[in-house]
C-alpha positions, 0 to 999 in steps of 0.5 A, spaced: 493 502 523 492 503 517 497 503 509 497 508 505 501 508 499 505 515 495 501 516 490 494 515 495 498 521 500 502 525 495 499 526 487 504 525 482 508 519 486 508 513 483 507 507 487 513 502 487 511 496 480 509 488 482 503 489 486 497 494 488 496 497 494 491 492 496 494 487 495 499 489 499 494 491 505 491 484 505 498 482 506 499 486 512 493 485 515 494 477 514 501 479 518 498 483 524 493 477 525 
């Protein structure tokens, strides 16, 4: 499975505010333990 976020995918998107896209990995990878 993997996480990718709009800026990663689609250069001149942003990326939603309040945390990084790591942040968010480590999250969802906790989740799907």
């Amino acid at each position: 499975r993997s996480v990718i976020g709009h800026l990663e995918w689609q250069p001149g998107k942003v990326d939603p505010r309040g945390f990084t896209m790591d942040s968010m990995r480590e999250r969802i990878r906790d989740r799907l333990k």
